[in-house]
C-alpha positions in Angstrom: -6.8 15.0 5.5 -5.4 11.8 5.8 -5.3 11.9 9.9 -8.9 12.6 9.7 -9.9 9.7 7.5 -7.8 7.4 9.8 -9.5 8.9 13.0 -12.8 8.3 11.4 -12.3 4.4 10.3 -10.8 4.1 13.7 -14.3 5.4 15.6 -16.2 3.3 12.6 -14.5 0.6 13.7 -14.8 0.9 17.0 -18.6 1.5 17.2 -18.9 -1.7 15.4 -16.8 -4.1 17.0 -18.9 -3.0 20.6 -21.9 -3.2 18.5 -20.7 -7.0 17.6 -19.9 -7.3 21.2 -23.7 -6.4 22.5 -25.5 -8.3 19.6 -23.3 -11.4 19.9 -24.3 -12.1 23.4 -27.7 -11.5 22.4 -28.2 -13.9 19.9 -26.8 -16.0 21.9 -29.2 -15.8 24.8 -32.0 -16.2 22.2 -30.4 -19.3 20.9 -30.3 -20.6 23.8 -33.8 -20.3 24.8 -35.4 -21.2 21.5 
């Protein structure tokens, strides 16, 4: 039981930190035009 949960905040983690990683750059683009 345990494994799973610690697989599943690994994945939830990862999914965000390359969601942070594509929005990031993003709203920095729009920064920078505005």
């Amino acid at each position: 039981m345990t494994i799973i949960l610690n697989y599943f905040i690994k994945v939830k983690l990862f999914l965000f930190d390359s969601k942070c990683l594509f929005i990031i750059p993003i709203i920095k683009t729009v920064k920078a035009i505005y």
